[in-house]
N, CA, C and O atoms as a CHARMM CRD file, in Angstrom:
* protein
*
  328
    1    1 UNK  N      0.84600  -1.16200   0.00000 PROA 1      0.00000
    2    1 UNK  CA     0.00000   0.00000   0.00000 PROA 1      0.00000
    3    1 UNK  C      0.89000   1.22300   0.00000 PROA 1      0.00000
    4    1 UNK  O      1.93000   1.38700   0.63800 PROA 1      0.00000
    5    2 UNK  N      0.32200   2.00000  -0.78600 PROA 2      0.00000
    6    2 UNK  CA     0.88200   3.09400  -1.12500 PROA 2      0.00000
    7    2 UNK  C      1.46900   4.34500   0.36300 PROA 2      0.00000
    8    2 UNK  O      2.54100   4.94400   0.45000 PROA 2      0.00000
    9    3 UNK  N      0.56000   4.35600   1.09600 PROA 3      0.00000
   10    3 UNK  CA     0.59600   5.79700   2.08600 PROA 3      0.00000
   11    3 UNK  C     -0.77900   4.98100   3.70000 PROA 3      0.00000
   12    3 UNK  O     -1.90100   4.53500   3.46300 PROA 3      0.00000
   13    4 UNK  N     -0.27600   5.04200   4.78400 PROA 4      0.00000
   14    4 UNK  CA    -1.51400   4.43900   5.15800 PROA 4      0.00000
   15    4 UNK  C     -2.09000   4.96400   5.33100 PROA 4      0.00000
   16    4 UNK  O     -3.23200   4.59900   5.61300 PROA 4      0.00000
   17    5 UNK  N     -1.56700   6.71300   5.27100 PROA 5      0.00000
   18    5 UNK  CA    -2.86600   7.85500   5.90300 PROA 5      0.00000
   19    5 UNK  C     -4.01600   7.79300   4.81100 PROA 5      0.00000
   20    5 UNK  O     -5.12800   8.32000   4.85900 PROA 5      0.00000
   21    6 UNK  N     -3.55200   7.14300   3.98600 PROA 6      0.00000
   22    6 UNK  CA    -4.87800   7.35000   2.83600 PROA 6      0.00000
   23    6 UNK  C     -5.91100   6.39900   3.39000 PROA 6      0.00000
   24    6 UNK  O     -6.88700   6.25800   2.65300 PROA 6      0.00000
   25    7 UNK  N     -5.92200   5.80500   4.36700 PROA 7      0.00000
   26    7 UNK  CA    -7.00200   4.34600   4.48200 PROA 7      0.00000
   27    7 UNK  C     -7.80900   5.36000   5.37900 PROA 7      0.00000
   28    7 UNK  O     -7.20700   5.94900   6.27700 PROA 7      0.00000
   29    8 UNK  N     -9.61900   5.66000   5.09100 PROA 8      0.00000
   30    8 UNK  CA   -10.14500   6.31600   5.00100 PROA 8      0.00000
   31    8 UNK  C    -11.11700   5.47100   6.70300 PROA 8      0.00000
   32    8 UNK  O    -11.62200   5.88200   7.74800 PROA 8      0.00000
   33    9 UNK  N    -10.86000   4.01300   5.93000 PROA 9      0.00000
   34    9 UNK  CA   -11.84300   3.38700   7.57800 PROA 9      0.00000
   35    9 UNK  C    -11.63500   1.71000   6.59700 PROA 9      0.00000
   36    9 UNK  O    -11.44400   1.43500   5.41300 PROA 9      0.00000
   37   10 UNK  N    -11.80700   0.89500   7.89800 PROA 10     0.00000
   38   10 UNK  CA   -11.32900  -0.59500   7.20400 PROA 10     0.00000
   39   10 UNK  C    -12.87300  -1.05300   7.94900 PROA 10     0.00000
   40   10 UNK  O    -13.60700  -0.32100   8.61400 PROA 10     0.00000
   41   11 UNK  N    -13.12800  -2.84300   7.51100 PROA 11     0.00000
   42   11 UNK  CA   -14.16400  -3.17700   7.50500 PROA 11     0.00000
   43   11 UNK  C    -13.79000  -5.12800   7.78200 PROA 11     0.00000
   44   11 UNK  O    -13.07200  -5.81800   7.05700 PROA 11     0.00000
   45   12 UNK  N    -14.33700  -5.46000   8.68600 PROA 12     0.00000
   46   12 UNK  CA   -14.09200  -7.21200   8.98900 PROA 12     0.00000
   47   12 UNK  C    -14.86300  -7.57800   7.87200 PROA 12     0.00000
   48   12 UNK  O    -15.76700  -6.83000   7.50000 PROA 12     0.00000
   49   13 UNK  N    -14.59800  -8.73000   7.23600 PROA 13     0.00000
   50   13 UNK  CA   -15.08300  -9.74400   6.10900 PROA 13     0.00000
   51   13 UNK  C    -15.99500 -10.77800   7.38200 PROA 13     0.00000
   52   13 UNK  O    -16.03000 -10.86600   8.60900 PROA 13     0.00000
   53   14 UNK  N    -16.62900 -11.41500   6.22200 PROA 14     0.00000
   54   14 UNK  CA   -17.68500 -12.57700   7.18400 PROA 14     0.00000
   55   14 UNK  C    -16.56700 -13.58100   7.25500 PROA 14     0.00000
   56   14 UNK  O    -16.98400 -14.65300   7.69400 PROA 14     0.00000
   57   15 UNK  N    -15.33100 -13.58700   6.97900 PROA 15     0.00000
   58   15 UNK  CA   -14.07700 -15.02600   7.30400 PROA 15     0.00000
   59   15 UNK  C    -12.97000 -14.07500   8.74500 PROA 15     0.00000
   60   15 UNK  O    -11.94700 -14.54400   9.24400 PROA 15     0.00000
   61   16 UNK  N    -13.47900 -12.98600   9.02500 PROA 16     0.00000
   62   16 UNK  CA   -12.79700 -12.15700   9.64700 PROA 16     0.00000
   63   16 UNK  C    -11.46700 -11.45100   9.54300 PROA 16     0.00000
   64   16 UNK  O    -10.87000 -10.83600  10.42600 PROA 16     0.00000
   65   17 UNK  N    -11.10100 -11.67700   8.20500 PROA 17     0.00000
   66   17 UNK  CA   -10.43100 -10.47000   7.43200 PROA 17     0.00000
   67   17 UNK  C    -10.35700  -9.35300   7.79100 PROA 17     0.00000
   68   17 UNK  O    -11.42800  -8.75400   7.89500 PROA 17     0.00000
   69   18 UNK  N     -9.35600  -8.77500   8.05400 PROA 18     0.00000
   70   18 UNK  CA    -9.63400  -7.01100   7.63300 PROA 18     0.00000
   71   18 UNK  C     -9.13800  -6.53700   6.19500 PROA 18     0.00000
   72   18 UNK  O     -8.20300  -6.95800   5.51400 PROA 18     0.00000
   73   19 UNK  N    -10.01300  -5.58100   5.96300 PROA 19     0.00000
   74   19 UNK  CA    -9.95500  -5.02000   5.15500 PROA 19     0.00000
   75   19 UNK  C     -9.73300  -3.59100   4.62200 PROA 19     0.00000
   76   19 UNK  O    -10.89400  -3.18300   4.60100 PROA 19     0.00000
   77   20 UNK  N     -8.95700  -2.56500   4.17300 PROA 20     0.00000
   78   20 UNK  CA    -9.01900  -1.20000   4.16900 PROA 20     0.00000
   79   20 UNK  C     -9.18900  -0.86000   2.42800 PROA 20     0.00000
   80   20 UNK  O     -8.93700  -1.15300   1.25900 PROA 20     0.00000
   81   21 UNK  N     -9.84300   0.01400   3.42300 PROA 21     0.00000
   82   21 UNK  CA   -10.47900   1.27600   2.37600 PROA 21     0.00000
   83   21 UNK  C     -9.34100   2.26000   2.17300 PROA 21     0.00000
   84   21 UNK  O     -8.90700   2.79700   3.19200 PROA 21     0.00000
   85   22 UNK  N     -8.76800   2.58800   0.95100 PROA 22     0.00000
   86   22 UNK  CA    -7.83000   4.04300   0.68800 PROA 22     0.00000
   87   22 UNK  C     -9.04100   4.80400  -0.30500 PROA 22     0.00000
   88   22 UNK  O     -9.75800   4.24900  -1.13700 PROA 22     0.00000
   89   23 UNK  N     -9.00000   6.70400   0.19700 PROA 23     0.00000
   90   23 UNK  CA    -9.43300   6.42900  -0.66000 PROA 23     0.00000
   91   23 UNK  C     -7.82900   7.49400  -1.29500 PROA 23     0.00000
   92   23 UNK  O     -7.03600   8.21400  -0.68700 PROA 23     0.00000
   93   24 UNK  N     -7.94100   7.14300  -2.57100 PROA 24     0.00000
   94   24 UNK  CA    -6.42100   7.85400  -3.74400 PROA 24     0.00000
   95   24 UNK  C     -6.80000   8.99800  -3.77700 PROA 24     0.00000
   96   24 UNK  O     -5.83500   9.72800  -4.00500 PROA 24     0.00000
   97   25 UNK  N     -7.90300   9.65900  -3.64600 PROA 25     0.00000
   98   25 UNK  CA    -7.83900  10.94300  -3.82300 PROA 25     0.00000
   99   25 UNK  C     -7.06600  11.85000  -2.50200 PROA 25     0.00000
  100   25 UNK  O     -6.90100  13.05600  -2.68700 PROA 25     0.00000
  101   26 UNK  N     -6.79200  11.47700  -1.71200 PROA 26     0.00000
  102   26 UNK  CA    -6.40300  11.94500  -0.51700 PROA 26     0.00000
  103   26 UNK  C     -4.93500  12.42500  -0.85100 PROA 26     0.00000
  104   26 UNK  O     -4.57500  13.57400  -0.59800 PROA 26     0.00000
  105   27 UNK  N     -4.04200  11.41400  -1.47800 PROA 27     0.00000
  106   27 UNK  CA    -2.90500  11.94800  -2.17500 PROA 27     0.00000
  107   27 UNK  C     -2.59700  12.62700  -3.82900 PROA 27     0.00000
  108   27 UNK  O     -1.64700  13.27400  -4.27000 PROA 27     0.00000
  109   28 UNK  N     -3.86300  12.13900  -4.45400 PROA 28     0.00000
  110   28 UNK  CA    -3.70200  12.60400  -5.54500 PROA 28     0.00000
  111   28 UNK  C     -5.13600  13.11300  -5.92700 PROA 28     0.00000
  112   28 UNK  O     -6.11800  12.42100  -6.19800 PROA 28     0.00000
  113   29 UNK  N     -5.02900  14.54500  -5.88600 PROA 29     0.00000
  114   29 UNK  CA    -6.74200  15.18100  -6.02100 PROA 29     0.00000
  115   29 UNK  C     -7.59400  14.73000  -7.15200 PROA 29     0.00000
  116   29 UNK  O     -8.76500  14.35200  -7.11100 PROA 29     0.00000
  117   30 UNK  N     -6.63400  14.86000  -8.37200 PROA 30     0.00000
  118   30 UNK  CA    -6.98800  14.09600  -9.45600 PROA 30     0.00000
  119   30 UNK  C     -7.92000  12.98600  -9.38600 PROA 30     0.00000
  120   30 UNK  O     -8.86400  13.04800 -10.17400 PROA 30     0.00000
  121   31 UNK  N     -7.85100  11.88000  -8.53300 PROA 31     0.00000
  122   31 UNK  CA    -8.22000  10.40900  -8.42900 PROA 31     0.00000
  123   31 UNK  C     -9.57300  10.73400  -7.11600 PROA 31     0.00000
  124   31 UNK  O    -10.12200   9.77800  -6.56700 PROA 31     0.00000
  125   32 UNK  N     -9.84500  11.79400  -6.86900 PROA 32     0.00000
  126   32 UNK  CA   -10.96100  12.42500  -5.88800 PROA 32     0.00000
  127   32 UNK  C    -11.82000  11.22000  -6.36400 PROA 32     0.00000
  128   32 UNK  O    -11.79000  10.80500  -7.52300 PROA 32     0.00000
  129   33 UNK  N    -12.78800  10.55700  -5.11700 PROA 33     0.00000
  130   33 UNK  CA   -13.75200   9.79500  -5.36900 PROA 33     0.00000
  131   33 UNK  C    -13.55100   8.49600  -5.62300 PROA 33     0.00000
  132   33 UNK  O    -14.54100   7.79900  -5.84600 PROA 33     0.00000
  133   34 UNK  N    -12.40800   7.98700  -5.63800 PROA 34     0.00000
  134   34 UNK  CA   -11.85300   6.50300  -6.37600 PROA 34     0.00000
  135   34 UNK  C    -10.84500   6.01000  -5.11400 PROA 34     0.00000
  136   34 UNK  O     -9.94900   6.56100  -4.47300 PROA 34     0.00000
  137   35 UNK  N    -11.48900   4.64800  -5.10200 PROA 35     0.00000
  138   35 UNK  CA   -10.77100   3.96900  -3.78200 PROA 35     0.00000
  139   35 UNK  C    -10.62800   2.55800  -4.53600 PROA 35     0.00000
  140   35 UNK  O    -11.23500   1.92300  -5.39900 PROA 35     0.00000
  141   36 UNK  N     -8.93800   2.35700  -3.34500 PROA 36     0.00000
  142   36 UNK  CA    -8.83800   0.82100  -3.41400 PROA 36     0.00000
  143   36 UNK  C     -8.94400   0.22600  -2.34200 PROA 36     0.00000
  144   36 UNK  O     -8.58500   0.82700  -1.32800 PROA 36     0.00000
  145   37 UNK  N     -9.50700  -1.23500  -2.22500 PROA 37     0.00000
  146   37 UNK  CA    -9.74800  -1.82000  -1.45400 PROA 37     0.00000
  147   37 UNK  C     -8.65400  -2.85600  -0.92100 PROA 37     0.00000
  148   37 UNK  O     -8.99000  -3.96100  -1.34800 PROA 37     0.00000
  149   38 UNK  N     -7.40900  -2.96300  -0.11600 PROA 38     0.00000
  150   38 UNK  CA    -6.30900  -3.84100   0.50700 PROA 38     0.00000
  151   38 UNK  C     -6.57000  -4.99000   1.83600 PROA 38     0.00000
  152   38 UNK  O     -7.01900  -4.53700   2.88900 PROA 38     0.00000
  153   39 UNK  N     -6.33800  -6.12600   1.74900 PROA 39     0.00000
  154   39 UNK  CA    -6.59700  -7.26900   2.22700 PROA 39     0.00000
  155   39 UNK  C     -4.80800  -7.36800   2.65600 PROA 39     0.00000
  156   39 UNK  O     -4.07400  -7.11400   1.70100 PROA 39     0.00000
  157   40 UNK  N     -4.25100  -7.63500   3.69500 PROA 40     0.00000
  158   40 UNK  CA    -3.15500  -7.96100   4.14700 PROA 40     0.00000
  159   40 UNK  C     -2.15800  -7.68800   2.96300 PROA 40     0.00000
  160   40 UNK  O     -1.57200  -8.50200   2.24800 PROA 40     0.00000
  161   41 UNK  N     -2.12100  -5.88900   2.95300 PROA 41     0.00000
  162   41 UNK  CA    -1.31200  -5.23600   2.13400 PROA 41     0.00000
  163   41 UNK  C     -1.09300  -5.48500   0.88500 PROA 41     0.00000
  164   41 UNK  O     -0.24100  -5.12500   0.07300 PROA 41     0.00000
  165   42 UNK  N     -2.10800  -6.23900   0.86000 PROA 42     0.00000
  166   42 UNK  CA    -2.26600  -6.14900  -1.28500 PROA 42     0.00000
  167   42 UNK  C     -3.56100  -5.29100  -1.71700 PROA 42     0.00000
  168   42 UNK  O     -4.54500  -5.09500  -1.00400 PROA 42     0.00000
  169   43 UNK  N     -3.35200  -4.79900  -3.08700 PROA 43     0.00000
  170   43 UNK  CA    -4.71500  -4.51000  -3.14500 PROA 43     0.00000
  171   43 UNK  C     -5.61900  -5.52300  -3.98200 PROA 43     0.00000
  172   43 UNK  O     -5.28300  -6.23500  -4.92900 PROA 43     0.00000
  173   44 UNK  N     -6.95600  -5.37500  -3.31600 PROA 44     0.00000
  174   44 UNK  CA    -7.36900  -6.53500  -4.51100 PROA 44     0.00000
  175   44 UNK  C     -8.39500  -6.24700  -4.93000 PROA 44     0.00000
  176   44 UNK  O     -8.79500  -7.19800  -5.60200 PROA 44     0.00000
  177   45 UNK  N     -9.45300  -5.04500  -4.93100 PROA 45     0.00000
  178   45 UNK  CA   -10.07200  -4.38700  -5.46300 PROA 45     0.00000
  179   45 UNK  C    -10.01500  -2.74800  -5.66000 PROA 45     0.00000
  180   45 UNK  O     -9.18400  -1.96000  -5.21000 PROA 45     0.00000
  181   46 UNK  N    -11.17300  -2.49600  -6.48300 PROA 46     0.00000
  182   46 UNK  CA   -11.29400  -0.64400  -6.76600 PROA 46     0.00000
  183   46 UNK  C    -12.89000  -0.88500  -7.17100 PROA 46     0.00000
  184   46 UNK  O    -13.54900  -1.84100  -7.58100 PROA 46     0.00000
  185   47 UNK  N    -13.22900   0.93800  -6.72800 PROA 47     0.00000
  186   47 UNK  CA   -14.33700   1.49000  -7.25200 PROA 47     0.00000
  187   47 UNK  C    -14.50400   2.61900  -7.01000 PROA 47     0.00000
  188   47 UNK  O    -13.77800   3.08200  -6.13100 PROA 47     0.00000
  189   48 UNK  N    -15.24000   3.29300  -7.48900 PROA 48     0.00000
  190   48 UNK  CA   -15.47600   4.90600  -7.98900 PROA 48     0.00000
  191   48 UNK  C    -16.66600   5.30300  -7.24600 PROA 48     0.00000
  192   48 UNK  O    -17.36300   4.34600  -6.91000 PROA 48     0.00000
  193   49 UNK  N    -17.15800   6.64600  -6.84000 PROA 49     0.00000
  194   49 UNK  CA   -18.41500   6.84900  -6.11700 PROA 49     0.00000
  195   49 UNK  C    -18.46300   8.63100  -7.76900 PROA 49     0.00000
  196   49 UNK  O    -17.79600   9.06300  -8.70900 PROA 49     0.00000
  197   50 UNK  N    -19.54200   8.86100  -7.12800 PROA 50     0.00000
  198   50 UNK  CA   -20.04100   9.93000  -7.55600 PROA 50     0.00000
  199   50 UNK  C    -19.56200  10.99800  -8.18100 PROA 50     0.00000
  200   50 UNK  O    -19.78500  11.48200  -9.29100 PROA 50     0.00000
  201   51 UNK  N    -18.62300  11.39400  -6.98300 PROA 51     0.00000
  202   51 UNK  CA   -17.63200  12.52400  -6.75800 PROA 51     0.00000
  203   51 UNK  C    -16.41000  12.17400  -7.61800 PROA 51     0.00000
  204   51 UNK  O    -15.54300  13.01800  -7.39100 PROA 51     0.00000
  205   52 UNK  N    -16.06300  11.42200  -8.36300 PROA 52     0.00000
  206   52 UNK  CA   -14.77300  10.98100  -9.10900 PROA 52     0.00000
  207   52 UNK  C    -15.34900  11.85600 -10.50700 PROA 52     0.00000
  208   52 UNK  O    -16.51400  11.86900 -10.90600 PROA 52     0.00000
  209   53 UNK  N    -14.34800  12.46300 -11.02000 PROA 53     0.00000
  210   53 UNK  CA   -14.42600  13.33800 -12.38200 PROA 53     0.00000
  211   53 UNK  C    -14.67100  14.67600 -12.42500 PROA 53     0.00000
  212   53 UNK  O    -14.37200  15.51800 -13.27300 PROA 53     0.00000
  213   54 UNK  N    -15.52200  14.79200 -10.92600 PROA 54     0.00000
  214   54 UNK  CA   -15.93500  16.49100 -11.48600 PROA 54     0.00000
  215   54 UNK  C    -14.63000  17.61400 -10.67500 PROA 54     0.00000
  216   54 UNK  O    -13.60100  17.42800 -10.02600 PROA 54     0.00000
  217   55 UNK  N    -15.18800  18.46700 -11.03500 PROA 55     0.00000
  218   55 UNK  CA   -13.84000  19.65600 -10.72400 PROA 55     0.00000
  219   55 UNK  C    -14.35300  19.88400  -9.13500 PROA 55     0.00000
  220   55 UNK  O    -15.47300  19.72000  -8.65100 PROA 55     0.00000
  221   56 UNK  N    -13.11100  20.32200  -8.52300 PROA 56     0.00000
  222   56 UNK  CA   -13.49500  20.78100  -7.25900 PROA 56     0.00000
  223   56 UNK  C    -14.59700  21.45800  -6.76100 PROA 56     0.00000
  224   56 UNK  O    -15.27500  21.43200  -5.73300 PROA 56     0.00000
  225   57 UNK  N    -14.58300  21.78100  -7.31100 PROA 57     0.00000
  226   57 UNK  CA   -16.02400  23.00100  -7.12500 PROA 57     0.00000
  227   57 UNK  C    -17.33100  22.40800  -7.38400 PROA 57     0.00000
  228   57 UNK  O    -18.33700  23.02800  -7.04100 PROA 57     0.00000
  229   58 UNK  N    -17.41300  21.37500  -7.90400 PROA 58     0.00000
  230   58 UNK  CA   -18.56000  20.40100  -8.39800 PROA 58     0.00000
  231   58 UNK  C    -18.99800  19.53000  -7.70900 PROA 58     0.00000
  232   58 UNK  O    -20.15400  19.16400  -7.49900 PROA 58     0.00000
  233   59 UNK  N    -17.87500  19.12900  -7.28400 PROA 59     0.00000
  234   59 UNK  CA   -17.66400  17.58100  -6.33700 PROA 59     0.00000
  235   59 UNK  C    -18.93100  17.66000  -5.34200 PROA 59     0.00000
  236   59 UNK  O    -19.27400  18.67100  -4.72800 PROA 59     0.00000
  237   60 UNK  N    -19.51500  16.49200  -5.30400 PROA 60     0.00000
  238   60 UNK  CA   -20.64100  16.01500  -4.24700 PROA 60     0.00000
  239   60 UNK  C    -19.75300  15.38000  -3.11400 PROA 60     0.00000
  240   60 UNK  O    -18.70500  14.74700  -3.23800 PROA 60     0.00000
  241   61 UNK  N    -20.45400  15.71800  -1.97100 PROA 61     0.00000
  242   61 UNK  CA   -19.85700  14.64400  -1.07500 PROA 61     0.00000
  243   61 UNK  C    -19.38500  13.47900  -1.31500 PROA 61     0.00000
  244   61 UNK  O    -19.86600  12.83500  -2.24800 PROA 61     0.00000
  245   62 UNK  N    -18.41200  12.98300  -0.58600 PROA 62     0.00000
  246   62 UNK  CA   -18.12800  11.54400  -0.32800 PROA 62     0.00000
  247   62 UNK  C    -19.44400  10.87200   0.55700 PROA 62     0.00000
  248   62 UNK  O    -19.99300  11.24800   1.59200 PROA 62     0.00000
  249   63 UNK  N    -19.66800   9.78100  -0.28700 PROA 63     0.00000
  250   63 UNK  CA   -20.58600   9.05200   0.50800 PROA 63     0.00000
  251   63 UNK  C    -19.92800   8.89300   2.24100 PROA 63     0.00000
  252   63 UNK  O    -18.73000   9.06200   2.47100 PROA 63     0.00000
  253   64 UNK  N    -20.95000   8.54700   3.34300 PROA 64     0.00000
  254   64 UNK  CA   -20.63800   8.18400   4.60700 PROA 64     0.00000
  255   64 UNK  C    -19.83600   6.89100   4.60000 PROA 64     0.00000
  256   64 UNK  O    -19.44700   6.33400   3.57400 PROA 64     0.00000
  257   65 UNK  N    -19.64500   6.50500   5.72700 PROA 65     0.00000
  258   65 UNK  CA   -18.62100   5.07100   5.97700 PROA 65     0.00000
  259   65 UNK  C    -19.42300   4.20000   5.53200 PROA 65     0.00000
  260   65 UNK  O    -18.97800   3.63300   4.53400 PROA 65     0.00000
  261   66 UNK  N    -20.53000   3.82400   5.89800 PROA 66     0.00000
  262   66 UNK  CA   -21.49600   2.75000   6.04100 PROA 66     0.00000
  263   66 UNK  C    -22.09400   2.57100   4.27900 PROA 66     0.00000
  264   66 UNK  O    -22.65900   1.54200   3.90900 PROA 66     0.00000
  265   67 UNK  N    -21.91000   3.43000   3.61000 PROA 67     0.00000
  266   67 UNK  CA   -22.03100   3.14400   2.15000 PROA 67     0.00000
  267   67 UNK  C    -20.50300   2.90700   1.41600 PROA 67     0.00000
  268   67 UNK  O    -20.21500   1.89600   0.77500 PROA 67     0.00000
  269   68 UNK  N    -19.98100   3.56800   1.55300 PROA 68     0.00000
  270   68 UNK  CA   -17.96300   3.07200   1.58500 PROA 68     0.00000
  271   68 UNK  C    -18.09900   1.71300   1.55700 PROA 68     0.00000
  272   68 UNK  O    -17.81800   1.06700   0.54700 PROA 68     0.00000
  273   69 UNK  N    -18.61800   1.07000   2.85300 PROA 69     0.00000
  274   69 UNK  CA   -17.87800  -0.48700   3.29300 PROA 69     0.00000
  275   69 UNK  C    -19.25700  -0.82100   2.15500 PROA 69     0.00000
  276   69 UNK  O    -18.97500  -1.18800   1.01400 PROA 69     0.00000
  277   70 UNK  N    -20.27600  -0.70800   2.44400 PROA 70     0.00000
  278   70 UNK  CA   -21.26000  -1.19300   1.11400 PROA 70     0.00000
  279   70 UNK  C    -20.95800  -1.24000  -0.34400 PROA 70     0.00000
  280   70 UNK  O    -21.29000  -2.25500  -0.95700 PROA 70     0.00000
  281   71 UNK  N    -20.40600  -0.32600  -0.93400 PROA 71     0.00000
  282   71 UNK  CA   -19.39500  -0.37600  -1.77400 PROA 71     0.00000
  283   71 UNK  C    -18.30200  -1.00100  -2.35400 PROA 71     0.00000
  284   71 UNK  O    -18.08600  -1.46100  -3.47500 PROA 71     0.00000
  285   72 UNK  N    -17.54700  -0.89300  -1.14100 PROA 72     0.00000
  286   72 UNK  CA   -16.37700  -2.09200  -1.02300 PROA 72     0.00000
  287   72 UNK  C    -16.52800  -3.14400  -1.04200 PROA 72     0.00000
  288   72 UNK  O    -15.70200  -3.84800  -1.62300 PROA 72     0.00000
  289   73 UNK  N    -17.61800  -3.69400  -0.43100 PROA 73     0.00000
  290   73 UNK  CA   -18.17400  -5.16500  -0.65100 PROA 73     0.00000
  291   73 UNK  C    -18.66000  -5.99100  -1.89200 PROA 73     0.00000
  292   73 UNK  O    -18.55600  -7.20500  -2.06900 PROA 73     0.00000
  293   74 UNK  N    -19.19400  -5.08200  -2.67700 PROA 74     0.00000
  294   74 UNK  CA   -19.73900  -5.50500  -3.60000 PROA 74     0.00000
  295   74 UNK  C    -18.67200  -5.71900  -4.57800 PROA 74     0.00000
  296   74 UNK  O    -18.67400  -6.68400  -5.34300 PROA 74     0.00000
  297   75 UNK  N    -17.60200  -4.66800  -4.55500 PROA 75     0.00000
  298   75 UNK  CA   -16.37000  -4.20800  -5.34800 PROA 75     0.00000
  299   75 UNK  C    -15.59700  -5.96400  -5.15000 PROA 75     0.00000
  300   75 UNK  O    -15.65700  -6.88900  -5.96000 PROA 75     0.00000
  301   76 UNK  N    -14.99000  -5.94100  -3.94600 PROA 76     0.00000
  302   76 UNK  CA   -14.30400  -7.34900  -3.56500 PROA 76     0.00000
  303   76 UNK  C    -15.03900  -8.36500  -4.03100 PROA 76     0.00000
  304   76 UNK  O    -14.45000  -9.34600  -4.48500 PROA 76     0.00000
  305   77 UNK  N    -16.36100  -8.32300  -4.00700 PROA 77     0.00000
  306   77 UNK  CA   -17.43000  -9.88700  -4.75200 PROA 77     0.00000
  307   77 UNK  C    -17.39500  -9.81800  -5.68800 PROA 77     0.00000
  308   77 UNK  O    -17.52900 -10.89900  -6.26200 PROA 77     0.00000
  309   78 UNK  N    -17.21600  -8.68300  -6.51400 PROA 78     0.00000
  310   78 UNK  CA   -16.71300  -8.62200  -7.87400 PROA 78     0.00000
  311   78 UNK  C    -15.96600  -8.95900  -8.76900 PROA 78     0.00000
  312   78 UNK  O    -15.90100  -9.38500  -9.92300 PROA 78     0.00000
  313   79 UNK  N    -15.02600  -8.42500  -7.29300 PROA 79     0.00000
  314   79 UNK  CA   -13.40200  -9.47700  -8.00600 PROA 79     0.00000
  315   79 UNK  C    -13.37500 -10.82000  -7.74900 PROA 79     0.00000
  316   79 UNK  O    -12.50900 -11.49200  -8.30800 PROA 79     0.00000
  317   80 UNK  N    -14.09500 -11.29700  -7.06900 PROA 80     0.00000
  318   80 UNK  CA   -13.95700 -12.81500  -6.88000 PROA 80     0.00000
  319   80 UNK  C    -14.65200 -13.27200  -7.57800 PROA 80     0.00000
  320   80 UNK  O    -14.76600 -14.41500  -7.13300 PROA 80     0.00000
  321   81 UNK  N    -15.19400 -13.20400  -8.34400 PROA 81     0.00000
  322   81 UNK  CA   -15.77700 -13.39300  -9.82400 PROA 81     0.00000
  323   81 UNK  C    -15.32300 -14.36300 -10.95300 PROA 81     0.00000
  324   81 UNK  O    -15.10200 -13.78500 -12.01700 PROA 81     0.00000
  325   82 UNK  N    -15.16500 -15.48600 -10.95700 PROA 82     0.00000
  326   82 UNK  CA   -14.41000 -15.96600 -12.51700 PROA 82     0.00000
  327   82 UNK  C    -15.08400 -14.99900 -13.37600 PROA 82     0.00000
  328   82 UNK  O    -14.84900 -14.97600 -14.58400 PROA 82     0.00000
């Protein structure tokens, strides 16, 4: 993982995993809205919310935590995907 201050809030798996949330925009404004998801310092997913693309001044909130980890979840089932 890149920076850990970027991990925004982490989340237990139903196998009791942890899991963190970065989100990239924190170091790179550019990437505003776009997070990766890291499992014992790898990453092994990504996904985008709302707020990814528009100009500062545009930007909608970041969703709350509790839609984040909702997010993230679906993102990681994703990747486990054949």
């Amino acid at each position: 993982m890149s920076d850990i201050s970027e991990v925004i809030t982490t989340y237990i798996g139903s196998d009791g995993t942890t899991f963190e949330i970065d989100h990239l925009g924190i170091a790179n404004p550019n990437q505003w809205g776009e997070f990766a998801i890291y499992r014992n310092n790898i990453q092994i997913a990504e996904f985008s919310t709302d707020a990814a693309g528009y100009l500062p001044e545009h930007r909608p909130l970041l969703p709350e935590t509790d839609e984040l980890i909702a997010l993230a979840k679906v993102a990681v089932y994703e990747s486990d995907q054949p």
